[in-house]
N, C-alpha and C positions, 0 to 999 in steps of 0.2 A: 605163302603162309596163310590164304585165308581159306575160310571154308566155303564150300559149294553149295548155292543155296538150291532145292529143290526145286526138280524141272528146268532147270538151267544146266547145261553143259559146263564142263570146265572150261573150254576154250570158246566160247560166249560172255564167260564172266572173267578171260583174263582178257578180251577185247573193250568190253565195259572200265574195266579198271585202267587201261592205259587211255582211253576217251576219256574217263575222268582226269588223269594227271595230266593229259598234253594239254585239256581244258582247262584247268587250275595253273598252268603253265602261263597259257595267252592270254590270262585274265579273265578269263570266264568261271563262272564258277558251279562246279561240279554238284552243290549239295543243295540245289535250287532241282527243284522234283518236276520234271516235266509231260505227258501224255505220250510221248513214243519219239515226239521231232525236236527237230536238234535246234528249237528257238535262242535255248543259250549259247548260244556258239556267237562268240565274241567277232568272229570275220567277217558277220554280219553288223557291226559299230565300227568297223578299222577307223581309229582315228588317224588324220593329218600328223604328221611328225614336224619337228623344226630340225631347223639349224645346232642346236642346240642339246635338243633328245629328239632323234633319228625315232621312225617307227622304221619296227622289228617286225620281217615276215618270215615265215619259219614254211622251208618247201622241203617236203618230203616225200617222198619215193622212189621205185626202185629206177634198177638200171635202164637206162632208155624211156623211161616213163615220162621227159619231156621238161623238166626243170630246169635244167638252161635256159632252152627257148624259153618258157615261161616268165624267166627273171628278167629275162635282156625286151623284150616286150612289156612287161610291167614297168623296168626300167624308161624305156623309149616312151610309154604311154605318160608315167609321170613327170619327166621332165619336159614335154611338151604341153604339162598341163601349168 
C-alpha cells in the first residue's frame, strides 16, 4: 500500500520496510536515520535475560540455512557461561 519512491525499485523498498518492522520488532528503532550501516541494529546491545524475563532471539532462515545448529550452540555457549 505504499508508494515507490523514485530510483528505488519496488522490491528494494519492500526489503527496507520489512528491515524496518523486524527492527521495531527487536527494539531497535526504525526512524533513527542512519548513513547506509546497520549501527541501530539492536543484536548489537543483546541484553542478558533473567530468570524471570528470558531474553528472546528471533532465528530466521530458510530451509537448511543452519538454525538448529545455531540455537543448540548458543544454547551450549550460554549455559556454560
Amino acid at each position: 500500500g505504499q508508494e515507490v519512491t523514485k530510483g528505488v525499485t519496488a522490491d528494494q523498498q519492500f526489503i527496507k520496510a520489512m528491515y524496518d518492522e523486524l527492527l521495531d520488532m527487536m527494539g531497535g528503532d526504525s526512524t533513527v536515520q542512519n548513513s547506509g550501516t546497520m549501527s541501530n541494529t539492536p543484536a548489537a546491545v543483546l541484553e542478558i535475560g533473567s530468570v524471570e524475563e528470558p531474553a528472546v532471539i528471533l532465528l530466521a532462515g530458510l530451509q537448511g540455512a543452519g538454525k538448529t545448529t545455531a540455537a543448540g550452540k548458543l544454547a551450549l555457549y550460554l549455559k556454560d557461561r
